[in-house]
N, C-alpha and C positions, 0 to 999 in steps of 0.2 A: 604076155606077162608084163611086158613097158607100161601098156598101155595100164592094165589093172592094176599096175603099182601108181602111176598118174594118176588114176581114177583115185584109189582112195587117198594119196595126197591130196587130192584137190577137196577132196571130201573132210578130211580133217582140219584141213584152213577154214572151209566153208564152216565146219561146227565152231572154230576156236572163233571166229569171228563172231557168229552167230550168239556165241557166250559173251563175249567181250560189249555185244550191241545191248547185250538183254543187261548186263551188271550196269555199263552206262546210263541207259534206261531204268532200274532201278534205283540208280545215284539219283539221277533227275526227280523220280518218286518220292521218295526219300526224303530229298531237299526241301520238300513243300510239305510234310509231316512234321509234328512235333516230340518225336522219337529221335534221341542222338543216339540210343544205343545203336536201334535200327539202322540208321546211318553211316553209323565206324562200322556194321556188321558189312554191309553195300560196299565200301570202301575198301574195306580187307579181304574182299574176292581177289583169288589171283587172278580169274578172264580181266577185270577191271584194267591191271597192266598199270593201277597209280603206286605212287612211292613216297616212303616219307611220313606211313599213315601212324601217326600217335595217339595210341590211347587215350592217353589224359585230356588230347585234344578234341573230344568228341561234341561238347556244348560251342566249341567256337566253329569246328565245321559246320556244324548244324548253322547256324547263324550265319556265317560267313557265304553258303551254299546258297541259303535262301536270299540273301538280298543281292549275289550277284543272279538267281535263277529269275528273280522278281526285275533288275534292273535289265534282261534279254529276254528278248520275245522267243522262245520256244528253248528247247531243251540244249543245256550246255554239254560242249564234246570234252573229250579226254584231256586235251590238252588245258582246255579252259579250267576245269575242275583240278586238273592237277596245278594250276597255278593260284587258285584260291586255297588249297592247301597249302601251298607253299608261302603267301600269305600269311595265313591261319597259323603254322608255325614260327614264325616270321614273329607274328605278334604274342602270342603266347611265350614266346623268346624273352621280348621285350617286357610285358607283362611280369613273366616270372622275375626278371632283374630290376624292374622298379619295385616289389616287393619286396625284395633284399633290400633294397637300396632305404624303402621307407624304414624299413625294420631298422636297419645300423640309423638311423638319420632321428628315430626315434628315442634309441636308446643315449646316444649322444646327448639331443638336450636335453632330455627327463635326466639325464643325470646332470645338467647343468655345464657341459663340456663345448667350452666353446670353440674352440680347437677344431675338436671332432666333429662338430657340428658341423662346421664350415669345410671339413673334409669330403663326409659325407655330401653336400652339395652340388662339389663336385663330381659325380656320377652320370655317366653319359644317358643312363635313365630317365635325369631330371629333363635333360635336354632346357635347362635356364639359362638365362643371360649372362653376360659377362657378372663375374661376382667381385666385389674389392672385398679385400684383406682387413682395411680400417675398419669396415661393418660388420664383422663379424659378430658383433656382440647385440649388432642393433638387429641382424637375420634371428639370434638366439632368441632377444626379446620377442622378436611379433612373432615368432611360428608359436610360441610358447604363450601369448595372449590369443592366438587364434586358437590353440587346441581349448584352451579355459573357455572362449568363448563357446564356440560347438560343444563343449560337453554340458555347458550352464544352459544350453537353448536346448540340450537332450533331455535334462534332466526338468528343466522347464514344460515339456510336452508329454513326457511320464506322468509326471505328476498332474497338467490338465486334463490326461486321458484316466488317472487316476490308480495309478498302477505303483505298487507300493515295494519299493527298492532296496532291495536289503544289503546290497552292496552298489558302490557309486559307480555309475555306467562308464567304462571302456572305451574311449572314443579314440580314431589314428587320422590324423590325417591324409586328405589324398593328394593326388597328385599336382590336380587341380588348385587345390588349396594353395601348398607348397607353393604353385607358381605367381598364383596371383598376391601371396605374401611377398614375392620376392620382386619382384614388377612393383609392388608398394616401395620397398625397400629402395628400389634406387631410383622410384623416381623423387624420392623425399630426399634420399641424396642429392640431386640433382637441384632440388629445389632450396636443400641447405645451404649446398654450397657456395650458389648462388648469392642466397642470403648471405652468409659469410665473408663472399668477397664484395658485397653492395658495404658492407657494415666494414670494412677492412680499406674498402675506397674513402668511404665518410671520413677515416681516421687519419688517411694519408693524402687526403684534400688541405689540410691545415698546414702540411708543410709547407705549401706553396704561398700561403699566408692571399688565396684569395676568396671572397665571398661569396661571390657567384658560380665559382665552382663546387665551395661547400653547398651551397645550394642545390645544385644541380646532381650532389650525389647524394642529396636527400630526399630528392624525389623520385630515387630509380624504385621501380616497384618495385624490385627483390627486396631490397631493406625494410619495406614495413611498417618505414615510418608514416604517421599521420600526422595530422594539422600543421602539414608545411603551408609556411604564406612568403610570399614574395619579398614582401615589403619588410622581413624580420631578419634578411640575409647576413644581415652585418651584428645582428644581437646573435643570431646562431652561431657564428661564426666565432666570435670575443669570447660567447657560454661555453662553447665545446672547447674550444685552444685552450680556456680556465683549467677546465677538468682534466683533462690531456695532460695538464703541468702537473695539476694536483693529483692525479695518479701517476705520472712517471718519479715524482719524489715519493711518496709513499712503497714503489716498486723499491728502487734504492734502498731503501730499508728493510725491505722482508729477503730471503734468500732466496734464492731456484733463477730458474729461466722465466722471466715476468714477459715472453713475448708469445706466450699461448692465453688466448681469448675464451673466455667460461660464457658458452651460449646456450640458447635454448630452444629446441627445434619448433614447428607450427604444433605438433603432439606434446608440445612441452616436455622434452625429456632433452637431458644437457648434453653439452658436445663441445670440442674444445677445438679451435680454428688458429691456425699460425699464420698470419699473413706474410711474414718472412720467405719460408718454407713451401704455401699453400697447402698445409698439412691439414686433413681435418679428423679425427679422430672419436670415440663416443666413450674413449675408460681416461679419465686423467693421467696422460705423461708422466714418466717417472723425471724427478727435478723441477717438473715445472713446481714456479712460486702461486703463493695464494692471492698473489694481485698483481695484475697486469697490468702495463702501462698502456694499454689500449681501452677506448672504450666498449662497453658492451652496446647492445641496440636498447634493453630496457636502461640505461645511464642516457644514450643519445635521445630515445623517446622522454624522458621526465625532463632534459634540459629543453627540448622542442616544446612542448606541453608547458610548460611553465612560460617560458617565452613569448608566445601566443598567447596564451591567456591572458597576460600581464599587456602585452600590446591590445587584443582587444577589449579588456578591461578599461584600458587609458584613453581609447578610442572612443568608448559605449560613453565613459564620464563629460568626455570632450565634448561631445553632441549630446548628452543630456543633461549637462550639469547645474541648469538650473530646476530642473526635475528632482536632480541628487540633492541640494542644497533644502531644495522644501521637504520633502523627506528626510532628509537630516535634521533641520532643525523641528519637524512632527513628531520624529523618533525622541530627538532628545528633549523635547518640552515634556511626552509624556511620559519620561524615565522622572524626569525633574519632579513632574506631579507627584509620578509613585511615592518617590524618597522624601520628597517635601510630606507627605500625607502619612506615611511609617514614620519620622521624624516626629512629626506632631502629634503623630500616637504614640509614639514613646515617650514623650517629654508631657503629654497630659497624663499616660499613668503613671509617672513617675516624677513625678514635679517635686513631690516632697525631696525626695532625694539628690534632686539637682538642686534645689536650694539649699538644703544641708552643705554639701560636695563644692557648689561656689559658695558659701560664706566661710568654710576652712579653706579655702584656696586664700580666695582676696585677703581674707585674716591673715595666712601666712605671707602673701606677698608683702602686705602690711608692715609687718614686723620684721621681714627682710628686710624691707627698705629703710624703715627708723634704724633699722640694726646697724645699715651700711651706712647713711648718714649721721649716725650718732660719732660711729665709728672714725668716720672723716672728719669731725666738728673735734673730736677728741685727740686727733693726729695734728689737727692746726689751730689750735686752740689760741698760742703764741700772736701766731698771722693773725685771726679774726680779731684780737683783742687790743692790736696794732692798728688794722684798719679802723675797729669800729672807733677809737682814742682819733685818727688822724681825722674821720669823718665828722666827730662830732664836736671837736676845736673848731675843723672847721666852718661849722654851723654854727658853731660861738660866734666867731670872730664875725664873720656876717652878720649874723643878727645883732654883734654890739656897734659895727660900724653902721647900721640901718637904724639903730639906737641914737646915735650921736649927730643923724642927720636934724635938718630945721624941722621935719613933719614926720616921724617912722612912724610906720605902718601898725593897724591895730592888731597885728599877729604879733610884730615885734614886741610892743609893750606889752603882752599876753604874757607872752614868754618872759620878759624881765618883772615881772610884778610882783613876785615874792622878795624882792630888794628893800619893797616900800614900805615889807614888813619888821619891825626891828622889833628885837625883845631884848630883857635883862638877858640873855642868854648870850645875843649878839655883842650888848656892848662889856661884858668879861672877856668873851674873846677879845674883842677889840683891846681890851688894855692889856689881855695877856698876850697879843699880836706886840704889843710895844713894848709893853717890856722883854721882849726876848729880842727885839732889835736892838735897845737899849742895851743890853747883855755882849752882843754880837759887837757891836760899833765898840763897847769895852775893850774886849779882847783881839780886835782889830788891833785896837792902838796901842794893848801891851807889847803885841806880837811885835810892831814898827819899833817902840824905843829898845825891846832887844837886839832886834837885829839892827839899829843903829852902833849898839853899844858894843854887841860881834865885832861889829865893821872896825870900832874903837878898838878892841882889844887885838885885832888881827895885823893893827899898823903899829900897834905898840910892840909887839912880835915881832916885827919886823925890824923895829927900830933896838929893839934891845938887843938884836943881834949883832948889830955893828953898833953894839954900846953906846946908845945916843938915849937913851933913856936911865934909871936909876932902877935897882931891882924892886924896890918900894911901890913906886907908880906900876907896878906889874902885879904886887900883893893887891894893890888897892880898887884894879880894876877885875882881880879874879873875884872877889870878894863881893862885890856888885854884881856878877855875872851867878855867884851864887846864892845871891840875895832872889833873884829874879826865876830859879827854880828851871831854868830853859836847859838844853844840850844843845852846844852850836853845830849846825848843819854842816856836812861834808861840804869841800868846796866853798864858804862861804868866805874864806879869807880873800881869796882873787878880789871875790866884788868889794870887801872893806880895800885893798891895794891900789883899785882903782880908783879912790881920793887921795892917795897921797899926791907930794908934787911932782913933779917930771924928775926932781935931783933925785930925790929918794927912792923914786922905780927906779933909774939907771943903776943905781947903788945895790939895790936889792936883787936884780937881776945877774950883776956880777958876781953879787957872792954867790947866788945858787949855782953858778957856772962852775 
């Protein structure tokens, strides 16, 4: 009875094994088919002894079976297979929570959430790189031109396959996408920041007030700048300090924080960089001001640019400048010809007109100027009529002294020759010339015996007063005085007093005393 209970012990190992080889054996079968039903059915025998077997996970076993059945030579054991399932769940795990993960990550930016967006990111799903907090806006922007883009390249291949859309095609991002947007994302970080602080050293070389080192942070390749030249170290240097002043005073005038920097990334989209701080940001700061005292790179490019050109401008003149001078004067002979030749086509059809146009000109200048000389002849009328009387006496006088020489000259006696002409005319005058001297020489010498006889009457006055005359002699000399029709002059008595003798002034003198 031991024994026959051994026996069929032994017997039902041998079957259960025997099952377990045949279900192994048809995993293996299985694997190399392209039936997943078939496969989860192989799998979910209980002789098989696997665990863990999920339904839903039957297309990745299938897969997963085949390429570990393909990557070993001969058929894989229980343990093997049970570890590619476990695998197989493994990823399907993974799988189904990058799903979630796109789905929330989706609905964040389509709603424009940037926040959530950058929430979403972080999901161990993504398995992405370190993410900063400043780009959040910039991660929003490009996953959101990538999905535009992919759905404009969908819709683009619709429509060349020709297939007519009556609603706009559904596109989602993968996984894949997501990562290499965000791999963009910092390394343009990287690459701005850079830029940023090359543009932020340029600004902070000028404190040092030397040339060589502005130089030298003009030619860091982050900054970007082009057509640095060596030989301009000292104008770059002077241009950019300019500007520097002339935007820190302008900063002083506007309000906010002027120490954040308005850039613009290599994609041309702006960003704002604090060299203070090392801050850099892509949503303008709340306070910051609208002008910074810092330069930009396109400010420090147009002062570079203008520099250079202007140096080798003055360079190219320098060594060709007699090239430039014949060319100069080629250029401007045959601007001269132009205007010379429209000049005298104007003035041939129109000549009437310009002779019209100058003869009332010159006419009124004309008559301006008589105006303004008449004007002046009329204001010194006096003066001219002075001078011309002293000028032509003394052209008299000359001419009668050159008259009265032993031989004057045949102008002279040109000039005096109407003398030699006499008429009845001349000698009336002439006697009326005499007799009015005759007249004059009269009343000369009535005028003397009066004032003689003044003189007489002013001593007899004198004398009548201290009684040395008779009052008779004093009737007899008025009486004479008004025979003679005169009034004696103020003061005229003095000068009759000074004939009297010396006794008779002492005398007279006392009594007025």
């Amino acid at each position: 009875k031991q024994w026959y209970q051994r026996r069929v012990a032994i017997t039902a190992g041998e079957i259960a094994e025997s099952k377990f080889r045949a279900a192994i054996a048809e995993i293996n079968r299985c694997a190399m088919g392209d039936c997943a039903q078939t496969l989860l059915a192989a799998l979910q025998v209980t002789a098989s002894r696997l665990k863990n077997v999920n339904d839903l996970n039957y297309d990745l076993y299938l897969e997963f079976l085949k390429a570990a059945k393909l990557s070993k030579e001969g058929n894989l054991n229980v343990d093997e297979i049970q570890e590619v399932l476990e695998l197989a769940n493994e990823e399907m795990r993974k799988r189904r929570d990058l799903e979630g993960a796109l789905k929330a990550l989706h609905e964040n930016f389509l709603a424009s959430n940037i926040d959530g967006t950058f929430e979403a990111l972080h999901h161990v799903a993504f398995k992405l790189p370190t993410l900063h907090k400043n780009a959040a806006p910039k991660y929003q922007a490009t996953l959101f031109f990538e999905l535009a883009k992919l759905q404009d390249r969908a819709e683009k291949e619709a429509e060349k396959e020709g297939v007519e859309l009556e609603e706009p095609i559904t596109i989602r991002l993968t996984h894949a996408n997501i990562q290499d947007c965000i791999k963009a994302v910092n390394n343009q970080l990287k690459e701005v920041r850079r830029f940023a602080e090359a543009i932020a050293n340029i600004n902070g070389c000028l404190v040092q007030d030397d040339p060589q080192e502005t130089l030298g942070a003009l030619h860091v390749q982050a900054a970007g700048i082009k057509e640095v030249l060596e030989r301009c170290a000292d104008d770059y240097h002077v241009w950019i300090k300019e500007g520097i002043s002339v935007k820190k005073t302008e900063s002083e005038i506007a309000e906010g924080d002027s120490s954040w920097i308005e850039m613009r990334s290599p994609d041309n989209q702006i960003f704002f960089y604090n060299p203070e701080s090392k801050e850099l940001v892509w949503v303008k700061p709340e306070g910051a001001s609208e002008v910074s005292h810092y330069m930009a790179q396109d400010e420090i490019q147009w002062i570079v640019s203008r520099v250079t050109a202007k140096r080798l401008r003055d360079e190219w003149f320098d060594t060709n400048v007699d090239a430039v001078v014949r060319l100069q004067s080629i250029a401007r002979m045959s601007m001269a010809r132009k205007r010379f030749k429209a000049r005298l086509k104007f003035l041939h059809e129109n000549e009437e007109a310009a002779l019209r146009i100058q003869c009332l000109w010159r006419g009124y200048l004309i008559r301006k100027e008589l105006k303004a000389r008449r004007d002046y002849l009329n204001a010194n009328m006096r003066h001219i009529i002075r001078i011309q009387a002293w000028v032509r006496g003394y052209q008299i006088r000359k001419n009668y002294l050159q008259l009265t020489q032993d031989k004057p000259s045949v102008q002279v006696l040109y000039k005096f020759l109407y003398l030699l002409d006499q008429s009845a005319v001349d000698h009336a005058e002439e006697a009326e010339l005499r007799k009015h001297k005759a007249s004059i020489v009269k009343e000369i010498r009535h005028n003397q015996q009066l004032e003689k006889e003044i003189n007489e009457m002013d001593i007899k006055i004198g004398l009548l007063v201290k009684n040395r005359l008779t009052l008779s002699d004093v009737v007899t000399a008025s009486k004479k005085l008004k025979k003679g029709g005169e009034v004696v002059p103020k003061n005229r008595g003095l000068k009759g007093l000074a004939m009297l003798p010396i006794k008779f002034k002492i005398a007279l003198l006392v009594f007025k005393c």
